[in-house]
mmCIF file of the N, C-alpha and C atoms, coordinates in Angstrom:
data_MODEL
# 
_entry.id   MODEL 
# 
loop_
_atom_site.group_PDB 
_atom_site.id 
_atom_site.type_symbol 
_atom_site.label_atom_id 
_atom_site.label_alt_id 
_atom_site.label_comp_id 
_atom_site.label_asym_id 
_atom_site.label_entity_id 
_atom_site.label_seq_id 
_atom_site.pdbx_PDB_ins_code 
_atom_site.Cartn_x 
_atom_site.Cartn_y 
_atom_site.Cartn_z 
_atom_site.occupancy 
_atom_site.B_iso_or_equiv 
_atom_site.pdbx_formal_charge 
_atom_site.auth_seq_id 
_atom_site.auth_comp_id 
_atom_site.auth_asym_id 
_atom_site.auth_atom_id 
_atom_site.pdbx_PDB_model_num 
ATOM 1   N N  . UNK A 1 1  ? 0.827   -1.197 0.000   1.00 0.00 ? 1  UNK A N  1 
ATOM 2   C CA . UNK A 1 1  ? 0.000   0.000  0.000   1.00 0.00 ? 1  UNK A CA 1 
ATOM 3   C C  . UNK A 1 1  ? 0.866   1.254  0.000   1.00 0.00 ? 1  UNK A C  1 
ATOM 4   N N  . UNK A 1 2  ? 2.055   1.262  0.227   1.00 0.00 ? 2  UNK A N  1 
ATOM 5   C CA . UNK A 1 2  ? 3.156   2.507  0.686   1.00 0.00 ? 2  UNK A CA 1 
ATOM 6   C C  . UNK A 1 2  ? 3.080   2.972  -0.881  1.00 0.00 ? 2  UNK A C  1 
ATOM 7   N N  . UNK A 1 3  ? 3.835   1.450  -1.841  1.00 0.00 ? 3  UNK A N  1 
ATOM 8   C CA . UNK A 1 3  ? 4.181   2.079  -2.775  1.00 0.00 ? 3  UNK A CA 1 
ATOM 9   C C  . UNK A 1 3  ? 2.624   2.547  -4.134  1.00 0.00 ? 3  UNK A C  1 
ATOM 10  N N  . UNK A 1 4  ? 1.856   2.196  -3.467  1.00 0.00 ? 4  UNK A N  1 
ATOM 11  C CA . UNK A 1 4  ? 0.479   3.071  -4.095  1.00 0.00 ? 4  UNK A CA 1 
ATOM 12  C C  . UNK A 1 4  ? 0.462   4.092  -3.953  1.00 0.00 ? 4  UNK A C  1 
ATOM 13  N N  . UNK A 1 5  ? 0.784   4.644  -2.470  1.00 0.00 ? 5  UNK A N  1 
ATOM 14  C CA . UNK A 1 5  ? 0.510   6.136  -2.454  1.00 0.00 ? 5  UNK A CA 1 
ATOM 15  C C  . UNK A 1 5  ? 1.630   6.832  -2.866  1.00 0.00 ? 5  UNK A C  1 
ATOM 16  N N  . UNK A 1 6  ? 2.926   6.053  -3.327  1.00 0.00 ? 6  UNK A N  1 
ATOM 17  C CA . UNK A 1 6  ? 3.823   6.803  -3.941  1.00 0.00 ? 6  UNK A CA 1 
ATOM 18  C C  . UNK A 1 6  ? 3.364   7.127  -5.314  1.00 0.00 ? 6  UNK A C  1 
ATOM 19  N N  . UNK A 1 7  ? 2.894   6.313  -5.898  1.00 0.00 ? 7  UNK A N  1 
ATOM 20  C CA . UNK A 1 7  ? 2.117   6.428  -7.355  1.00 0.00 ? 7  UNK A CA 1 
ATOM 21  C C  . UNK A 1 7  ? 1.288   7.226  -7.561  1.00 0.00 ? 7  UNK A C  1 
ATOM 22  N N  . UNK A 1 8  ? 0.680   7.680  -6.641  1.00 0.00 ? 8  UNK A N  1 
ATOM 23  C CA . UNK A 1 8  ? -0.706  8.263  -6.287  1.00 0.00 ? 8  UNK A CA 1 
ATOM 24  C C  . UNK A 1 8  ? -0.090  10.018 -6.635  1.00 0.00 ? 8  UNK A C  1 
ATOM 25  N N  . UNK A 1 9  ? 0.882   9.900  -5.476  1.00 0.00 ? 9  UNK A N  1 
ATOM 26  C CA . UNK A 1 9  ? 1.313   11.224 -5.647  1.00 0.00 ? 9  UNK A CA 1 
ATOM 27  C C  . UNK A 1 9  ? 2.534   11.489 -6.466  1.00 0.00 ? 9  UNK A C  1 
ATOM 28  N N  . UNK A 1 10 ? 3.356   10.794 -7.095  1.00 0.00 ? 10 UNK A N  1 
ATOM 29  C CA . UNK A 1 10 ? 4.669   11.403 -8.288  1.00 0.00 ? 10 UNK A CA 1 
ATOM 30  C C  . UNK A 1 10 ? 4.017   11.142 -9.192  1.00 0.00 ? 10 UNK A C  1 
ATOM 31  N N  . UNK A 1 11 ? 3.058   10.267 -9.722  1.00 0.00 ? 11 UNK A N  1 
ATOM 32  C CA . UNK A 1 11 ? 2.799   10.242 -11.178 1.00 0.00 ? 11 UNK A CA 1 
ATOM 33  C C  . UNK A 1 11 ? 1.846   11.425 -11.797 1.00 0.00 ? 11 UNK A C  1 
ATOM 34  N N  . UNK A 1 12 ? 0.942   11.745 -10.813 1.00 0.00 ? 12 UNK A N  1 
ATOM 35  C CA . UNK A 1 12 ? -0.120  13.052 -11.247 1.00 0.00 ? 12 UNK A CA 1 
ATOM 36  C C  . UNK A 1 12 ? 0.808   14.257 -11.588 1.00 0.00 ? 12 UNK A C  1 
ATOM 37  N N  . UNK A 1 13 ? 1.657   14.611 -10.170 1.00 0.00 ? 13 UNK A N  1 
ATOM 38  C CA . UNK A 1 13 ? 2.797   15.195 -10.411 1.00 0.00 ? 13 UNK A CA 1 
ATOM 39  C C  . UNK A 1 13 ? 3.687   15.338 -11.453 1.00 0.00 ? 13 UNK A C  1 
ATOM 40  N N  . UNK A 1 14 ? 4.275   14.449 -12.086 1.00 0.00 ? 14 UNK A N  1 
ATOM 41  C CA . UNK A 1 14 ? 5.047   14.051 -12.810 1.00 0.00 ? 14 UNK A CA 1 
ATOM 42  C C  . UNK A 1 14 ? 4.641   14.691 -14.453 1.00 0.00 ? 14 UNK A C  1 
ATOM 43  N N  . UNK A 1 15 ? 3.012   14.351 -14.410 1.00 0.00 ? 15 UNK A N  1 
ATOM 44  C CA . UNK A 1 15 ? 2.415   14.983 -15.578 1.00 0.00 ? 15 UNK A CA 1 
ATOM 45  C C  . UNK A 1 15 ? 1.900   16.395 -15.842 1.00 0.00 ? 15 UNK A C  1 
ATOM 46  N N  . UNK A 1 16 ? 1.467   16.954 -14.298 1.00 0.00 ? 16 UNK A N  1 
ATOM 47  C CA . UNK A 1 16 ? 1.271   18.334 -14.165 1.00 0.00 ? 16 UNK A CA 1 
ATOM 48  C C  . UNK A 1 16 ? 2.617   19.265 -13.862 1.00 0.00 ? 16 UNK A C  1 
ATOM 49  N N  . UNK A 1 17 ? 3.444   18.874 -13.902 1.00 0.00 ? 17 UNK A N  1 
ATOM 50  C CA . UNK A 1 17 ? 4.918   19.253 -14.086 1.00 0.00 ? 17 UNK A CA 1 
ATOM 51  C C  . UNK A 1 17 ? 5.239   19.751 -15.437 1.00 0.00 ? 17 UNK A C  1 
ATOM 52  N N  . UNK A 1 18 ? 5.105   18.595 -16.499 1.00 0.00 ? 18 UNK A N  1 
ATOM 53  C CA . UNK A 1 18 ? 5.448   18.577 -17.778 1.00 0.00 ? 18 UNK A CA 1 
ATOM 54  C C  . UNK A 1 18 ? 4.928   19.756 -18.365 1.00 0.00 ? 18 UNK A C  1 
ATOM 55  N N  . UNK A 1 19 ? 3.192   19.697 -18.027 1.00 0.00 ? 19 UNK A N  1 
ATOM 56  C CA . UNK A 1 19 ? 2.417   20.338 -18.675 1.00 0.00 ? 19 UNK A CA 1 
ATOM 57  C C  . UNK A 1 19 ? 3.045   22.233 -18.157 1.00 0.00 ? 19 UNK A C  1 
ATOM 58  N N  . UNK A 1 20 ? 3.169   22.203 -16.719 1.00 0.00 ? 20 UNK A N  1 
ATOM 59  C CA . UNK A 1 20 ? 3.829   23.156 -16.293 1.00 0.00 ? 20 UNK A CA 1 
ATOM 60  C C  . UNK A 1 20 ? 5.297   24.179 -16.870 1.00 0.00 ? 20 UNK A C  1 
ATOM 61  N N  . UNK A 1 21 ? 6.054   23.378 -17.063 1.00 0.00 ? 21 UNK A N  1 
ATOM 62  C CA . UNK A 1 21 ? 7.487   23.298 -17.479 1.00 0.00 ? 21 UNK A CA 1 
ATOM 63  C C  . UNK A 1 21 ? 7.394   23.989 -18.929 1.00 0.00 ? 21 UNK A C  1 
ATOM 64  N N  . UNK A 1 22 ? 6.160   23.264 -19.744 1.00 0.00 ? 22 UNK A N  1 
ATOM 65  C CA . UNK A 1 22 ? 6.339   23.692 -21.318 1.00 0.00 ? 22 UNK A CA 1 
ATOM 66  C C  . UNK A 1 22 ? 5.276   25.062 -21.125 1.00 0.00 ? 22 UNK A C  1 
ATOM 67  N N  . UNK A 1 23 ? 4.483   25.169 -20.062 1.00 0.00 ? 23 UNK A N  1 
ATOM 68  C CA . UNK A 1 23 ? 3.907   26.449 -19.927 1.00 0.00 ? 23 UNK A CA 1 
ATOM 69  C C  . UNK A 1 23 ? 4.889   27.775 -19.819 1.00 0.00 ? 23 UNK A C  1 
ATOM 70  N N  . UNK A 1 24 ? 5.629   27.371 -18.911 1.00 0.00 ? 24 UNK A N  1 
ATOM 71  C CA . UNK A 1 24 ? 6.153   28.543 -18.179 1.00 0.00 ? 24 UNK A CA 1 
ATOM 72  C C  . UNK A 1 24 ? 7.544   29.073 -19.622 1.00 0.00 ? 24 UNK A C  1 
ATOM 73  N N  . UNK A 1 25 ? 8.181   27.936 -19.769 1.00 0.00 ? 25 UNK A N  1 
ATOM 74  C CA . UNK A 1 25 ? 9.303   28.170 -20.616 1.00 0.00 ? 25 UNK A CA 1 
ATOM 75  C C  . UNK A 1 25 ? 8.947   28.357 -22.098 1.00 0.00 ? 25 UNK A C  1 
ATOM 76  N N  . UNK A 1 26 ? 7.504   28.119 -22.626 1.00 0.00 ? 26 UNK A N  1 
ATOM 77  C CA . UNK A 1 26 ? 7.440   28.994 -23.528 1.00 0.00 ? 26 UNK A CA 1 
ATOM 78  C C  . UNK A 1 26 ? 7.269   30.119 -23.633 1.00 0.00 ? 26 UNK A C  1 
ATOM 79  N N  . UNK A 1 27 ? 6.995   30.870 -22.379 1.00 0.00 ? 27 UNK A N  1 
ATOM 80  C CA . UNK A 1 27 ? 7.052   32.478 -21.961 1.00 0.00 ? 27 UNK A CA 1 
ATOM 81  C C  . UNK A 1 27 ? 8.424   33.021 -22.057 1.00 0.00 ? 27 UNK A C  1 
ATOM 82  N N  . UNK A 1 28 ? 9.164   31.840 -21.303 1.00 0.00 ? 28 UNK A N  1 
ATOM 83  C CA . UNK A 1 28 ? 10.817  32.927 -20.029 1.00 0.00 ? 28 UNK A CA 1 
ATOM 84  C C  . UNK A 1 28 ? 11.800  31.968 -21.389 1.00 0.00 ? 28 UNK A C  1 
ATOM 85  N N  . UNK A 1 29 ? 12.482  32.274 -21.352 1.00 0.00 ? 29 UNK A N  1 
ATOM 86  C CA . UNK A 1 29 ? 13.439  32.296 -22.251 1.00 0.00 ? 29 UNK A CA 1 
ATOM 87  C C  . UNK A 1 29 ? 14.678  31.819 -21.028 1.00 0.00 ? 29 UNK A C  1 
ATOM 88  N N  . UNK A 1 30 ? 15.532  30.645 -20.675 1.00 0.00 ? 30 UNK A N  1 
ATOM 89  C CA . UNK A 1 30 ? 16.713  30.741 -19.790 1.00 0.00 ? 30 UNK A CA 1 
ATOM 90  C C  . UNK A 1 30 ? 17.760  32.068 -19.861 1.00 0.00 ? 30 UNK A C  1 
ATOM 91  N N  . UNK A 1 31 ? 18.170  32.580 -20.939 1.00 0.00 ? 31 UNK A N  1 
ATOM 92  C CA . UNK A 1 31 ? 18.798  33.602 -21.049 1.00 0.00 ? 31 UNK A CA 1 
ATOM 93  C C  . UNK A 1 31 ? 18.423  34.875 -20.013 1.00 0.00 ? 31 UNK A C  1 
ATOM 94  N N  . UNK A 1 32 ? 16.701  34.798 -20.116 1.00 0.00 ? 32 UNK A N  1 
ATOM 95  C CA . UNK A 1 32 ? 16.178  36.615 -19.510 1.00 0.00 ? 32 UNK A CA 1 
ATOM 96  C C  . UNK A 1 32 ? 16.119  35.913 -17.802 1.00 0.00 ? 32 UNK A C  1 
ATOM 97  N N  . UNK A 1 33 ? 16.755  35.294 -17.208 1.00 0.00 ? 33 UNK A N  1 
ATOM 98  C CA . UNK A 1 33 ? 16.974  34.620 -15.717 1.00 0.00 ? 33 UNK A CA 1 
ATOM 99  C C  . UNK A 1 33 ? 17.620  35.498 -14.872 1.00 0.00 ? 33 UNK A C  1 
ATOM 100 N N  . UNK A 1 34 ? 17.017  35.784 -14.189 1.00 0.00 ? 34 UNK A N  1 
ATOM 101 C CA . UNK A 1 34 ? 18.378  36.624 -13.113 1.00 0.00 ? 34 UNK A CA 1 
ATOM 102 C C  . UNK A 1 34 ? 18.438  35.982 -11.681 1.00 0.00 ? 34 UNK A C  1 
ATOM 103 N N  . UNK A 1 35 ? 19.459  35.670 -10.982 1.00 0.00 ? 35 UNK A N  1 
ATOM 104 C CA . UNK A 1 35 ? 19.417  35.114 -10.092 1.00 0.00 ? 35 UNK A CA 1 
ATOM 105 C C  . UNK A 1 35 ? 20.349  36.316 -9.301  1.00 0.00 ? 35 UNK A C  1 
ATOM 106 N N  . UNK A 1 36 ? 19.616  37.004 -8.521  1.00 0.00 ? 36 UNK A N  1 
ATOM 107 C CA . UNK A 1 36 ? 20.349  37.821 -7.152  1.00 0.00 ? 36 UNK A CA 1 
ATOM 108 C C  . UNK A 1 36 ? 20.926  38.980 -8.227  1.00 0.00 ? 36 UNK A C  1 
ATOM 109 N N  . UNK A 1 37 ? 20.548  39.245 -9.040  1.00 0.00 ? 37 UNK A N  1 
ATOM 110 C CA . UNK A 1 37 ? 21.458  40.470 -10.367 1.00 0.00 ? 37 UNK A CA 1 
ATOM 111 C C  . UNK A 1 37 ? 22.141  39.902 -11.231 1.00 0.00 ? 37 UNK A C  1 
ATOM 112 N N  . UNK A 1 38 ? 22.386  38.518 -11.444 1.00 0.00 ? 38 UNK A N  1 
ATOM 113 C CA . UNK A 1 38 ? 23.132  38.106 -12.453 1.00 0.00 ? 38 UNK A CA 1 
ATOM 114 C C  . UNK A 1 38 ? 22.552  36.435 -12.648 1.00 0.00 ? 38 UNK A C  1 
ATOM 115 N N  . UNK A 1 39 ? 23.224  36.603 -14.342 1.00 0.00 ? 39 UNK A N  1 
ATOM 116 C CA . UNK A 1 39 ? 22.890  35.523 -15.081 1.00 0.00 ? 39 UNK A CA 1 
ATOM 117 C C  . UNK A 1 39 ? 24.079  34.221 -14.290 1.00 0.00 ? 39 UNK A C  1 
ATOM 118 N N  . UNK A 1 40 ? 23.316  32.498 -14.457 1.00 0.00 ? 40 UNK A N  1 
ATOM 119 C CA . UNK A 1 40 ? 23.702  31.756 -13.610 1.00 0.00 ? 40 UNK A CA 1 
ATOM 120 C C  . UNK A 1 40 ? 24.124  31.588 -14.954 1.00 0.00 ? 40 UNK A C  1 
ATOM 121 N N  . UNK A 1 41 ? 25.711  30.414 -14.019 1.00 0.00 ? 41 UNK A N  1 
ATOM 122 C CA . UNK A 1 41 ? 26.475  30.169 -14.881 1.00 0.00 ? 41 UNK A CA 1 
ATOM 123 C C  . UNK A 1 41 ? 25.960  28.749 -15.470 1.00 0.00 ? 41 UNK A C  1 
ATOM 124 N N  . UNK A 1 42 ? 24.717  28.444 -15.704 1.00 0.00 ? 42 UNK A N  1 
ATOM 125 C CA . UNK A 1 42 ? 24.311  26.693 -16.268 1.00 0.00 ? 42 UNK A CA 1 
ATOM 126 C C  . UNK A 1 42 ? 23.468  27.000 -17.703 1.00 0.00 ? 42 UNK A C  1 
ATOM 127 N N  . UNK A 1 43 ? 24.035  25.888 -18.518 1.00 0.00 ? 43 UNK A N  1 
ATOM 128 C CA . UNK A 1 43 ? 23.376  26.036 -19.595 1.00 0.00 ? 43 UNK A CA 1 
ATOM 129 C C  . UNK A 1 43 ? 21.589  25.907 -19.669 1.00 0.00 ? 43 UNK A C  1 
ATOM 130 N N  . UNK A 1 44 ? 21.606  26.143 -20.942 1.00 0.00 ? 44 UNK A N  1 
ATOM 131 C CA . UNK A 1 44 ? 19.781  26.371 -21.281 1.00 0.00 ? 44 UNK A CA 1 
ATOM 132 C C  . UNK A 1 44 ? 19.368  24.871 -20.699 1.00 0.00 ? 44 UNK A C  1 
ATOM 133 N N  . UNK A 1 45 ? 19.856  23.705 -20.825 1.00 0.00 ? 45 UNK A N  1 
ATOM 134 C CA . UNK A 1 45 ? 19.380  22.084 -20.645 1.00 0.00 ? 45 UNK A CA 1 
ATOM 135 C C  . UNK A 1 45 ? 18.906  22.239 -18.943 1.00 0.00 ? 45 UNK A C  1 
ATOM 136 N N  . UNK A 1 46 ? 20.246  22.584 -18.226 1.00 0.00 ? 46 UNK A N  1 
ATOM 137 C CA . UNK A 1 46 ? 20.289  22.923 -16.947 1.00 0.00 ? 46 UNK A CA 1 
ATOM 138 C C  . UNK A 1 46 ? 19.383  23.656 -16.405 1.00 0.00 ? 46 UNK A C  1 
ATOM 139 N N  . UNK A 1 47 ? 18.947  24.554 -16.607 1.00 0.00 ? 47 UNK A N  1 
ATOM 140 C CA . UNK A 1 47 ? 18.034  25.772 -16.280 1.00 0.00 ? 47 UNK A CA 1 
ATOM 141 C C  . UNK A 1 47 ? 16.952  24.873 -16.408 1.00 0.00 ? 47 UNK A C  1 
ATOM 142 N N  . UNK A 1 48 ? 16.397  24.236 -17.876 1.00 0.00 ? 48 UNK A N  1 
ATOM 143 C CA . UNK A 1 48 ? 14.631  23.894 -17.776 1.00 0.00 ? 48 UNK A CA 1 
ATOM 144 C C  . UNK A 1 48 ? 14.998  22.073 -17.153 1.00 0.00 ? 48 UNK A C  1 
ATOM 145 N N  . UNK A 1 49 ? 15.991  21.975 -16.246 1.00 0.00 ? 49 UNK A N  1 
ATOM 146 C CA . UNK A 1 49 ? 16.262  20.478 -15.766 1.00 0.00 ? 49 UNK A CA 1 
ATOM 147 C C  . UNK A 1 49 ? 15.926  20.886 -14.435 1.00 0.00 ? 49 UNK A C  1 
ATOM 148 N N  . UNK A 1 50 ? 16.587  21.922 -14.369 1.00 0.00 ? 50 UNK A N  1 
ATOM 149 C CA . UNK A 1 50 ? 16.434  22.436 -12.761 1.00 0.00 ? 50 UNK A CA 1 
ATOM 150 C C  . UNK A 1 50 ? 14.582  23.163 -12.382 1.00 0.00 ? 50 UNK A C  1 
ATOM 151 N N  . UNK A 1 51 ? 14.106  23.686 -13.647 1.00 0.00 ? 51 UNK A N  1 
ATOM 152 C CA . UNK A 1 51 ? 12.970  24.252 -13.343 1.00 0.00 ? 51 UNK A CA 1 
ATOM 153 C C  . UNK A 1 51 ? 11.775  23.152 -13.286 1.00 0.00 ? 51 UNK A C  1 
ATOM 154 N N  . UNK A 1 52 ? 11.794  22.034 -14.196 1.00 0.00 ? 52 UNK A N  1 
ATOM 155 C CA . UNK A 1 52 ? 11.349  20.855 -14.124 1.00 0.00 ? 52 UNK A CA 1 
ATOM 156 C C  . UNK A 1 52 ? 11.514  20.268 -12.556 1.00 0.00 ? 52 UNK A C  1 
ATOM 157 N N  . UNK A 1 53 ? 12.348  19.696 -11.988 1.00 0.00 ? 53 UNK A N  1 
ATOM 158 C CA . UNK A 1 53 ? 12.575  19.399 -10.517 1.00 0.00 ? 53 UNK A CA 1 
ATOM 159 C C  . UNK A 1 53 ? 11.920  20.257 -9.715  1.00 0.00 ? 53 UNK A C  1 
ATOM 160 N N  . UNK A 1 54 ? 12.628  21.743 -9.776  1.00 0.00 ? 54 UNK A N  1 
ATOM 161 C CA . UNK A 1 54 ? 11.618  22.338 -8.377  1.00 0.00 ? 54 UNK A CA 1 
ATOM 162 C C  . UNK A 1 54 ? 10.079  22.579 -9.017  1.00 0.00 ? 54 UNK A C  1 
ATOM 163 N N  . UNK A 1 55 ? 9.625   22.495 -10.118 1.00 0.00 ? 55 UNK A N  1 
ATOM 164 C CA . UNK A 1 55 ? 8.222   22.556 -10.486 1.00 0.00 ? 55 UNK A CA 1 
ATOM 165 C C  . UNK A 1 55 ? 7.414   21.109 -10.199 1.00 0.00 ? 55 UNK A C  1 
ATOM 166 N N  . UNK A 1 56 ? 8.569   20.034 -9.939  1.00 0.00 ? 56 UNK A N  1 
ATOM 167 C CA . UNK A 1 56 ? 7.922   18.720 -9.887  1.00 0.00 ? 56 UNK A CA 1 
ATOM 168 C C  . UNK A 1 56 ? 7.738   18.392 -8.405  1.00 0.00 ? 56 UNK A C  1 
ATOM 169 N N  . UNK A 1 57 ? 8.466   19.095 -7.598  1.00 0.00 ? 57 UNK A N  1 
ATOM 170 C CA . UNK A 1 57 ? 8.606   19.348 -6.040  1.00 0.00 ? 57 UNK A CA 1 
ATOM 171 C C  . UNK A 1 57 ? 7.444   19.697 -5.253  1.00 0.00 ? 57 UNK A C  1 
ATOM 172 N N  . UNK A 1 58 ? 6.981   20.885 -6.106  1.00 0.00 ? 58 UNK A N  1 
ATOM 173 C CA . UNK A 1 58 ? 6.114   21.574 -5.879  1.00 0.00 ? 58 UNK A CA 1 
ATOM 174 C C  . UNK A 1 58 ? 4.214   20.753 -5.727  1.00 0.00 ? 58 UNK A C  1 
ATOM 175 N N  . UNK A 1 59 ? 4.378   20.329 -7.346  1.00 0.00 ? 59 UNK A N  1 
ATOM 176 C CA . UNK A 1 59 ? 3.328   19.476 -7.359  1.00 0.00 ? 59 UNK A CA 1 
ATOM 177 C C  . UNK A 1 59 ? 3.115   18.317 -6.617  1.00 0.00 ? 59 UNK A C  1 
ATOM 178 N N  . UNK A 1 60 ? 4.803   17.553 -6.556  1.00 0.00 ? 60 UNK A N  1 
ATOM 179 C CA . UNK A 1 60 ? 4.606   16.559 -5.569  1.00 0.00 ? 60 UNK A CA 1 
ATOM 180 C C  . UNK A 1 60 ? 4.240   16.879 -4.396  1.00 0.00 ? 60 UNK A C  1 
ATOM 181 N N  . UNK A 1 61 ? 4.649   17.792 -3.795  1.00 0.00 ? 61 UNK A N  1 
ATOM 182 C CA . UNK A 1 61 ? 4.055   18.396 -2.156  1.00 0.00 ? 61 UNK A CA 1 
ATOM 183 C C  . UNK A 1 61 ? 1.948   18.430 -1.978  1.00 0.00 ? 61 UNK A C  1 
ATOM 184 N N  . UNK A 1 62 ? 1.787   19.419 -3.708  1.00 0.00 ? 62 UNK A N  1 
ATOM 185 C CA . UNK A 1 62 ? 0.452   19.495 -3.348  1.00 0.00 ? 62 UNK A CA 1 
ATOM 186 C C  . UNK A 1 62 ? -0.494  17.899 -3.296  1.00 0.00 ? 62 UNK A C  1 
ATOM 187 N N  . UNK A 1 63 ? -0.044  16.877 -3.608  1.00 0.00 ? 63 UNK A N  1 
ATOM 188 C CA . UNK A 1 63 ? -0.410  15.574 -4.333  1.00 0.00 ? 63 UNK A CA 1 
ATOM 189 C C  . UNK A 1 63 ? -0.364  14.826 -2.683  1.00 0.00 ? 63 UNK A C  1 
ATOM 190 N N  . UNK A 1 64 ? 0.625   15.196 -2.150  1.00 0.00 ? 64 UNK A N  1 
ATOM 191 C CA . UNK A 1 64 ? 0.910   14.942 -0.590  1.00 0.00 ? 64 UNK A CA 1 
ATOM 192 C C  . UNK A 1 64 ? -0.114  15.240 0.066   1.00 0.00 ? 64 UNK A C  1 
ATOM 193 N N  . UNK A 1 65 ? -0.351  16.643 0.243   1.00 0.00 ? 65 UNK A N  1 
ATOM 194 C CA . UNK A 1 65 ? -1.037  17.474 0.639   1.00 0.00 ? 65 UNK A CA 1 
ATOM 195 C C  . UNK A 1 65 ? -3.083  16.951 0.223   1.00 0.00 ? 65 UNK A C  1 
ATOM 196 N N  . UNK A 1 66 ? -2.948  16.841 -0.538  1.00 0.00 ? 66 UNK A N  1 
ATOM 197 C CA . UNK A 1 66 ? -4.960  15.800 -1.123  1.00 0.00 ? 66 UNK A CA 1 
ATOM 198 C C  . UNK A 1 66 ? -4.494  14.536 -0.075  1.00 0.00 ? 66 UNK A C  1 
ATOM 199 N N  . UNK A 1 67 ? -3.057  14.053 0.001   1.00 0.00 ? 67 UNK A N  1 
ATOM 200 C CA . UNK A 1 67 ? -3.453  12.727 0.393   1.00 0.00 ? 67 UNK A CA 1 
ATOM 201 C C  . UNK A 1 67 ? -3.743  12.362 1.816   1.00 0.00 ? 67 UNK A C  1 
ATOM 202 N N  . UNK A 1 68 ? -3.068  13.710 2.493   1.00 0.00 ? 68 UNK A N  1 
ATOM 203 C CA . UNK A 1 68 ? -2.536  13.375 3.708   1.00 0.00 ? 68 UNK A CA 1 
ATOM 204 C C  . UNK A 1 68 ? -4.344  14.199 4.156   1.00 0.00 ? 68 UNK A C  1 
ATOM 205 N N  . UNK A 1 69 ? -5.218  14.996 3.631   1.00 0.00 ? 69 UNK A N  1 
ATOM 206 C CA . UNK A 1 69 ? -6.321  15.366 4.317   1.00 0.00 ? 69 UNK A CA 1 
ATOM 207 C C  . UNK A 1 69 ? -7.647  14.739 3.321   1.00 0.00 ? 69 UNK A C  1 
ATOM 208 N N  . UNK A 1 70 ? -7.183  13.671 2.703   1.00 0.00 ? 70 UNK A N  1 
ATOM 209 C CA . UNK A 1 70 ? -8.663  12.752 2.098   1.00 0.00 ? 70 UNK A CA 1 
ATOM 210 C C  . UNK A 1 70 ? -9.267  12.342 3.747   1.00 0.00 ? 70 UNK A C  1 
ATOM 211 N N  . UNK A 1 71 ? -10.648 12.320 3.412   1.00 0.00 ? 71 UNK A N  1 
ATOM 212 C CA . UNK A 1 71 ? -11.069 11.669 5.026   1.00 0.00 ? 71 UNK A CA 1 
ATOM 213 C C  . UNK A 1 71 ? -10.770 10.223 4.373   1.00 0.00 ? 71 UNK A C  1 
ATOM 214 N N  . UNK A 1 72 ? -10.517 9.198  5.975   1.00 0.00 ? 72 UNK A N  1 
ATOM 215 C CA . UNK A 1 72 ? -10.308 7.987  5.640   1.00 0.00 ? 72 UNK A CA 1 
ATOM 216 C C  . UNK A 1 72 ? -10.774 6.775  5.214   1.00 0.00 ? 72 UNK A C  1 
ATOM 217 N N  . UNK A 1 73 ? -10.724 5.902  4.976   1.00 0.00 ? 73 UNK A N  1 
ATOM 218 C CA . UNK A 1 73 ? -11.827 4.999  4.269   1.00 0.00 ? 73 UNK A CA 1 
ATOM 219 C C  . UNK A 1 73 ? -12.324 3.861  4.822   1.00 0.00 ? 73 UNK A C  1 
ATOM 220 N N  . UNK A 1 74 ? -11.875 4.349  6.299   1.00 0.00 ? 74 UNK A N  1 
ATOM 221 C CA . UNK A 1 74 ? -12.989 3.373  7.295   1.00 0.00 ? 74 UNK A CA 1 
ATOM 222 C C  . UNK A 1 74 ? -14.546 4.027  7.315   1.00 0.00 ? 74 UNK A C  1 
ATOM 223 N N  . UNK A 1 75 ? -15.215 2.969  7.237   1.00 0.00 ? 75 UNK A N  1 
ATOM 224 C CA . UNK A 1 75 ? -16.429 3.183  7.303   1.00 0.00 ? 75 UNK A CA 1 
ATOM 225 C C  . UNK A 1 75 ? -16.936 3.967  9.082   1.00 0.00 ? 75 UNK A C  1 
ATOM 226 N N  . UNK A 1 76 ? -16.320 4.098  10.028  1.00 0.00 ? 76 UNK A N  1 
ATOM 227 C CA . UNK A 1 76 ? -16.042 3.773  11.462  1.00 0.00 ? 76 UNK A CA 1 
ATOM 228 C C  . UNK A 1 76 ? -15.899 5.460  11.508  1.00 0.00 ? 76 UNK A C  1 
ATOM 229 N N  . UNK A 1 77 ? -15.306 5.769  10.366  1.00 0.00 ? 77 UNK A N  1 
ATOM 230 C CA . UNK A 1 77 ? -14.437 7.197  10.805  1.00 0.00 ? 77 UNK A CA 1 
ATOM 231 C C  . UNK A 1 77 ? -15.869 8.191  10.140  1.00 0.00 ? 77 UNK A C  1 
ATOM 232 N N  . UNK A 1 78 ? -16.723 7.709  9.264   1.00 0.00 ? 78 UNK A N  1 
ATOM 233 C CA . UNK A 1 78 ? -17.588 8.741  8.819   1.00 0.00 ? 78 UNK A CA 1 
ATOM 234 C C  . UNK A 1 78 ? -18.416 9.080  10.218  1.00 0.00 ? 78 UNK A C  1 
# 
């Protein structure tokens, strides 16, 4: 059952990420990036590798977050 609710929550994630990732970076360009006043020293791959991860972080948390306050599915607990 553990590794269900791992499924439960990286795979939704995983896809609302994607969909995320090609949202955002067809706007921002890696080049127009500023980090603290200046451009980071990682290539364009790097930048939408790294924005992918913390965008997949993110979703994974909210996916956590549905799972950890679903009411439970004892009949006992309604």
């Amino acid at each position: 059952m553990k590794y269900r609710f791992l499924i439960w929550i990286l795979w939704p994630s995983f896809l609302v990420a994607i969909l995320a990732v090609g949202f955002l970076f067809s706007f921002i360009h890696p080049e127009d990036i500023l980090f603290f006043g200046h451009h980071p020293d990682i290539s364009d791959e790097g930048i939408y590798t790294l924005g992918f991860l913390f965008i997949w972080l993110f979703c994974a948390l909210s996916s956590t977050l549905t799972i950890y306050i679903l009411p439970s599915m004892n009949p006992m607990h309604n």
